[in-house]
Structures are given as C-alpha cells and as structure tokens.
N, C-alpha and C positions, 0 to 999 in steps of 0.2 A: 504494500500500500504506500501509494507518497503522499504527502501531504506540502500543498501551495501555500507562503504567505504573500498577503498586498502588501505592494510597500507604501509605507506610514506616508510618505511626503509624497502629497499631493499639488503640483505645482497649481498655482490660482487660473493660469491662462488656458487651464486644460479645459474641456469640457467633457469629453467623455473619456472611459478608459475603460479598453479589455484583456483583460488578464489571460498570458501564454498560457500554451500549458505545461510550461514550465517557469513558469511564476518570471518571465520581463512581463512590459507591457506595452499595449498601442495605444497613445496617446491621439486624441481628436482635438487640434487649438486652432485659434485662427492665427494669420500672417501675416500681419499690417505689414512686413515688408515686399510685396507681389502687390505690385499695381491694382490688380480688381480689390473694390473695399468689402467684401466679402470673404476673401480669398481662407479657407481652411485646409488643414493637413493633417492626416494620421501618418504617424509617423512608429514603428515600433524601435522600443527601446535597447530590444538583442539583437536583430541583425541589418538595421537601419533602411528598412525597406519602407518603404514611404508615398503615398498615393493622395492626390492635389487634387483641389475644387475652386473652383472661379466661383462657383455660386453658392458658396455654402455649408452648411453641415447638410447634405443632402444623401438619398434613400443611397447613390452607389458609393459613398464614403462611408459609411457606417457597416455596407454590406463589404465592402473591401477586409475594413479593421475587421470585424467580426469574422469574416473566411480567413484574413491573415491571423488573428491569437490561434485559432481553432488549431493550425497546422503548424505553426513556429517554433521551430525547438531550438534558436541560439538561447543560449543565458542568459539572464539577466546584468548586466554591467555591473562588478563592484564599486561601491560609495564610495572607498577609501582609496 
C-alpha cells in the first residue's frame, strides 16, 4: 500500500491543483506575463510538462491537468 501527502504550501496564485500519483502536482494559475489578459497554465511540478490557455481556466485545461496527474510519475521536486 502507498500512501500520498499534499504538500502544505499552497502558492496564492494557484487556482486549482491535482495531485500525481505520486504525490508532485499540477498546478492551474494564471500569467499576467502572455499578452492575452486571461492567459492561464497548468503546469506540473515533476516533470515540467505544461499546457497554455488564451482564454482561460477552461473545460480542455482542466481536462489536460487532470489526464496529466492521473499518468505522471516524475517526483515531486525537493524543498530543500
């Protein structure tokens, strides 16, 4: 049996997060640096694979992040 923890630090600018299944995570924020003023990114935290929206926190960035935790097995990055 394994057992997953979330990690405690939650940055403010996130908006959503799915946990690997190997406890990284993908991070949903937006990007005030990309032109469009909407612009948002999931972004996962193990193996830096990353999937961009002009428009949004919309239904195929959420279904991205969510098929990417489901399958992602780099690590988590150490803190220290």
């Amino acid at each position: 049996m394994t057992s997953q923890t979330i990690p405690a630090d939650w940055p403010a600018c996130v908006r959503f997060r799915f946990l690997t299944i190997v406890g990284a995570t993908v991070d949903v924020m937006p990007q005030p640096i990309v032109a469009a003023p909407d612009s948002h990114e999931a972004f996962c935290r193990g193996c830096d694979a990353s999937y961009s929206s002009a428009t949004g926190v919309n239904a195929e960035l959420k279904k991205w992040a969510q098929a990417h935790s489901e399958t992602c097995r780099a690590l988590p990055r150490p803190t220290a």
